[in-house]
C-alpha positions in Angstrom: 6.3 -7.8 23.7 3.0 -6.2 22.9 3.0 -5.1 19.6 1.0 -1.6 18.6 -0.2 -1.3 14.8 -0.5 2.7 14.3 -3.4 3.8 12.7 -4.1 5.3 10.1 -1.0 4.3 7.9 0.1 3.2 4.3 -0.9 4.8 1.2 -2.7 8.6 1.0 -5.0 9.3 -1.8 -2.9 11.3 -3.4 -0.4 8.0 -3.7 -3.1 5.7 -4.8 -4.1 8.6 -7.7 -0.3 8.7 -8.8 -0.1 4.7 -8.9 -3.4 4.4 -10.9 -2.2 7.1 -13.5 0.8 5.5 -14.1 -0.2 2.0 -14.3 -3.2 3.2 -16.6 -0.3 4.9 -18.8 1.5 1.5 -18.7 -1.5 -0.1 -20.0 -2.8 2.1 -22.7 0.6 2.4 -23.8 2.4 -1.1 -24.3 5.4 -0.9 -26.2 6.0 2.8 -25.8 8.8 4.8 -24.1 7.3 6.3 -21.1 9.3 7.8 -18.7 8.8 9.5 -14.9 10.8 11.9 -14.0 11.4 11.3 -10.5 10.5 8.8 -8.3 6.5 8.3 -8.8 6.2 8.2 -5.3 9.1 8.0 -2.8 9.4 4.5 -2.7 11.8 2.2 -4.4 9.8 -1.5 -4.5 6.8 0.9 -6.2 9.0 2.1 -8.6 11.0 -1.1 -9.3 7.1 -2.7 -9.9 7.0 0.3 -12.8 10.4 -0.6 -14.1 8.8 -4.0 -14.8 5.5 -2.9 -16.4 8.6 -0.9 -18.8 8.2 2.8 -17.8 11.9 4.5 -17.0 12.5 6.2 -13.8 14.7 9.5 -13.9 16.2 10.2 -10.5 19.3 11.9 -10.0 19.5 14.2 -6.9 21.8 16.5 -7.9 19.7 17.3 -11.4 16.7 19.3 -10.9 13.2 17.8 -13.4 14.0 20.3 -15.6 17.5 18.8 -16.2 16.4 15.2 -16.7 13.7 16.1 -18.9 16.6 16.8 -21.3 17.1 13.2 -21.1 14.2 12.3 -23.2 14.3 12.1 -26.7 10.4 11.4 -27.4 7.4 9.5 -26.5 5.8 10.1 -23.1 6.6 11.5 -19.6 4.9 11.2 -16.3 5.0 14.1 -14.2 5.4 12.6 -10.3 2.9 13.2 -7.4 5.4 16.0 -6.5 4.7 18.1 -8.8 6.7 20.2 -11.4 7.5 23.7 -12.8 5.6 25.8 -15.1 9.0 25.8 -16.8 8.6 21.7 -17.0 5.7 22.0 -18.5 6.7 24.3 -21.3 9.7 22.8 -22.5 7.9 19.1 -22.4 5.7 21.1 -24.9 8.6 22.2 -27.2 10.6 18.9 -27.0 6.5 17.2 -28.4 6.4 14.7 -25.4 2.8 13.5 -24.5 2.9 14.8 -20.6 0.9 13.1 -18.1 0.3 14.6 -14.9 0.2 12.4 -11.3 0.2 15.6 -9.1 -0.9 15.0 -5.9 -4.2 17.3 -6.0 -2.4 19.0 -2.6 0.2 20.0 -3.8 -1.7 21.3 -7.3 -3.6 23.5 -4.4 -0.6 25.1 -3.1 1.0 25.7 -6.8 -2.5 27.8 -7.4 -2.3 29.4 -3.9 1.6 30.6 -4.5 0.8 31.6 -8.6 -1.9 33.8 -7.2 -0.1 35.7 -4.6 2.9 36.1 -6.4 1.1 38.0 -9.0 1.5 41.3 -7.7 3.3 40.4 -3.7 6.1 37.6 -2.2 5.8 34.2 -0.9 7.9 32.7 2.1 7.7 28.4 1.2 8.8 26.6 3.9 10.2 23.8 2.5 13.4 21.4 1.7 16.0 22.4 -0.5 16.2 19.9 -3.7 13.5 18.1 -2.7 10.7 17.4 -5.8 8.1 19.1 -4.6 9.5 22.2 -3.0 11.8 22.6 -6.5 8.3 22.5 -8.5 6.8 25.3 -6.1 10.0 27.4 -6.1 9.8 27.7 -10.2 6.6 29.2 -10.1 8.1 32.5 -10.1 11.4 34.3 -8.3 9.4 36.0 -5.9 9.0 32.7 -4.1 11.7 32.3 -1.5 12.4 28.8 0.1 13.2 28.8 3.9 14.2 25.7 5.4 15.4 26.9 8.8 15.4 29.9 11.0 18.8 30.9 9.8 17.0 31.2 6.3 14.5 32.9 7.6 16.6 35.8 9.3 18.5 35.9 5.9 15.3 36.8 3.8 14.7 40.2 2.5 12.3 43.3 2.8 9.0 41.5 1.0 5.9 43.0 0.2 2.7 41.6 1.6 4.4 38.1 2.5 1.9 35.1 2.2 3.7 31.8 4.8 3.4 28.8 3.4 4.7 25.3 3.1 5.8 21.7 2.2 2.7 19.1 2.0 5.1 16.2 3.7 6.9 18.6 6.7 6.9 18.2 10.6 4.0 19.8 12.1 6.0 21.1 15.5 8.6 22.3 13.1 6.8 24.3 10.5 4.7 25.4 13.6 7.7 26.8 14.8 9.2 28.1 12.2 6.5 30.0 10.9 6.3 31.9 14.6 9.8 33.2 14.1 8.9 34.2 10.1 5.7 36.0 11.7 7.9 37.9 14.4 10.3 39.5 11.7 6.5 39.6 9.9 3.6 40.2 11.7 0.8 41.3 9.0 2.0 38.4 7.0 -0.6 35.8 5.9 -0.3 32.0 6.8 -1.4 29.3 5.1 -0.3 25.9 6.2 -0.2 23.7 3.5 0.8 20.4 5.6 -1.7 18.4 3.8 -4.2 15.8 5.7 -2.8 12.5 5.6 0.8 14.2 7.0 -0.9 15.7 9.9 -3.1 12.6 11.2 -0.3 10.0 10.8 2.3 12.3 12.7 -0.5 13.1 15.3 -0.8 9.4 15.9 2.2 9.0 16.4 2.8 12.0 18.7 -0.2 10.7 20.4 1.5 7.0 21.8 1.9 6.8 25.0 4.5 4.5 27.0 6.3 2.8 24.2 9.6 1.5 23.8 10.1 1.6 20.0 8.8 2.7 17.2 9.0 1.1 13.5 8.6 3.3 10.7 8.7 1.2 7.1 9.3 3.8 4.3 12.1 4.6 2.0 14.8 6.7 3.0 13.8 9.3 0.2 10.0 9.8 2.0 10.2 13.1 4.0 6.8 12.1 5.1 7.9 8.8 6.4 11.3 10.5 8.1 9.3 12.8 9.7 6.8 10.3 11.2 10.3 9.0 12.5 11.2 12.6 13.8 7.6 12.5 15.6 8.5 9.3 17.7 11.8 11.1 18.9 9.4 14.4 19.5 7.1 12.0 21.4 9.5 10.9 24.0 10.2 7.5 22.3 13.5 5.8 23.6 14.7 4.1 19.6 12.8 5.0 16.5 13.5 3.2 12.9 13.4 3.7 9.7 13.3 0.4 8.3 12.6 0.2 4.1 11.3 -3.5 5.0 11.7 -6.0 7.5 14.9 -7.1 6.2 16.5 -4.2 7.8 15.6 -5.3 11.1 17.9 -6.4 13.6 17.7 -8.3 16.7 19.7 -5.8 19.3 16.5 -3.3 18.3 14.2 -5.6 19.8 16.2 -6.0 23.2 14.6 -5.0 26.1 11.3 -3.8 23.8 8.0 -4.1 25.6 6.0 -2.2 23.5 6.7 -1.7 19.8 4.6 0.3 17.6 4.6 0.7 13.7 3.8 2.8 10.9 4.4 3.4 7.8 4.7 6.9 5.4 2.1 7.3 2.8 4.1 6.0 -0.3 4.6 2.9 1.6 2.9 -0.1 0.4 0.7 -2.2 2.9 2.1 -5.6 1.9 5.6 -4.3 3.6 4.2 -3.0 7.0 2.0 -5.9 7.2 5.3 -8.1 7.1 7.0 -6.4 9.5 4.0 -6.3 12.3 3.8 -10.5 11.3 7.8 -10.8 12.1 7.6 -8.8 15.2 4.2 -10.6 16.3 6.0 -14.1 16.1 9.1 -12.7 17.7 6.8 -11.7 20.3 5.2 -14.9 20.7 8.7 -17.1 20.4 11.7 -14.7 22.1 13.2 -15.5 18.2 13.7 -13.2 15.2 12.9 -15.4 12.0 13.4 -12.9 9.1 11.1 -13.9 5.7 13.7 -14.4 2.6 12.2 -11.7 1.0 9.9 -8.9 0.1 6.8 -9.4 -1.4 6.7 -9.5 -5.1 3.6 -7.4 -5.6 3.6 -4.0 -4.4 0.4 -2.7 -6.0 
């Protein structure tokens, strides 16, 4: 079995910015309560490393950030690389906490981009509903209207001078086509695709692979980016694709009949685990036998 390490993969900058802040916080601030609310990044082992260091997730999917900032008495709250309302950010003022902000500098772009235009016209985000980053843009003001399929789209109202525009983490062949059938009901309407950079070159790569069997995806469950690099392998003709969170979710009977395995990884998803994975299936390749390691590695970051 010849086994294909997808390039590029792992960690964006935007991830690697939102790590640094929050382990910099950590530092400067031993003994205090510091909190995130949300998952820093959408990967469990990164936040379980935070957990450690003593800074409190907040994640509840049914509560929006606003919600669980009510959940914090005092002291200090990190804002996640997702970004947040401009109602967060007020009422973190009037409870006193000390905010600090890991938003991904993409995302910041299209919170600027949707504030402008909804000054004095409408916005069409195409986006997920209750996902972090699409709730943060949604806030900005009620002339924003989230779409998340066609049937959405069909569904929206008369707008005034519509601006398109979208989700850093979505599926480029999606959002492609969804924002065709937004332009057909309205055609002067302004575009501006916000899939950010490190999205669009790790789906590309993966839409790019040619005659393989299966494809590996390490990332947590939670990643859209890493579920749609997943959705890419399907979209690339790929017999089985995986979403594995580490290499202890592998399983022999994905491996039968597999002569040419490739793997990636989402941007959130740290190195150490990918590079575990391509060393289990290397061996397998090498020996016909899956030998699985006892565990994940430790450090994370």
């Amino acid at each position: 079995m010849e086994v294909i390490k997808v390039s590029p993969r792992g960690y964006c900058q935007g991830v690697v910015r939102a790590i640094n802040i929050a382990r910099k916080a950590a530092a400067d601030h031993p003994g205090e309560n510091i909190y995130m609310l949300g998952m820093i990044v959408h990967n469990r082992f990164i936040v379980d490393a935070f957990e450690k260091l003593g800074i409190i997730c907040l994640e509840d999917s049914s509560r929006t950030r606003l919600q669980l900032l009510e959940d914090i008495p005092s002291g200090i709250v990190i804002f996640t690389a997702h970004g947040v309302s401009d109602q967060v950010y007020r009422r973190a003022a009037e409870k006193g906490l000390q905010c600090i902000d890991a938003t991904c500098p993409d995302v910041r772009k299209t919170h600027d981009l949707v504030r402008e235009h909804t000054a004095d016209a409408d916005v069409i985000y195409i986006g997920k509903h209750r996902h972090p980053e699409a709730e943060g843009v949604i806030g900005i003001s009620d002339r924003v209207y989230l779409v998340s399929d066609i049937a959405e789209a069909d569904a929206l109202p008369e707008l005034k001078d519509p601006l398109i525009t979208c989700q850093t983490t979505l599926s480029l062949i999606d959002t492609a086509d969804l924002i065709q059938h937004c332009l057909q009901r309205f055609p002067n309407a302004r575009v501006m695709n916000e899939i950010c950079n490190a999205t669009t070159v790790r789906q590309q790569a993966v839409l790019d692979l040619q005659d393989t069997d299966a494809l590996f995806v390490v990332g947590d469950p939670h990643s859209n980016n890493s579920r749609q690099l997943k959705n890419a392998g399907t979209k690339a003709g790929i017999p089985h694709t995986y979403l594995l969170e580490s290499v202890l979710d592998l399983r022999e009977e994905m491996l039968t009949g597999v002569r040419r395995a490739a793997v990636t990884s989402g941007s959130s998803t740290p190195s150490v685990l990918t590079e575990q994975l391509i060393r289990t299936l290397q061996a397998y390749a090498e020996t016909g036998i899956l030998t699985l390691p006892a565990s994940t590695p430790e450090k994370v970051f």
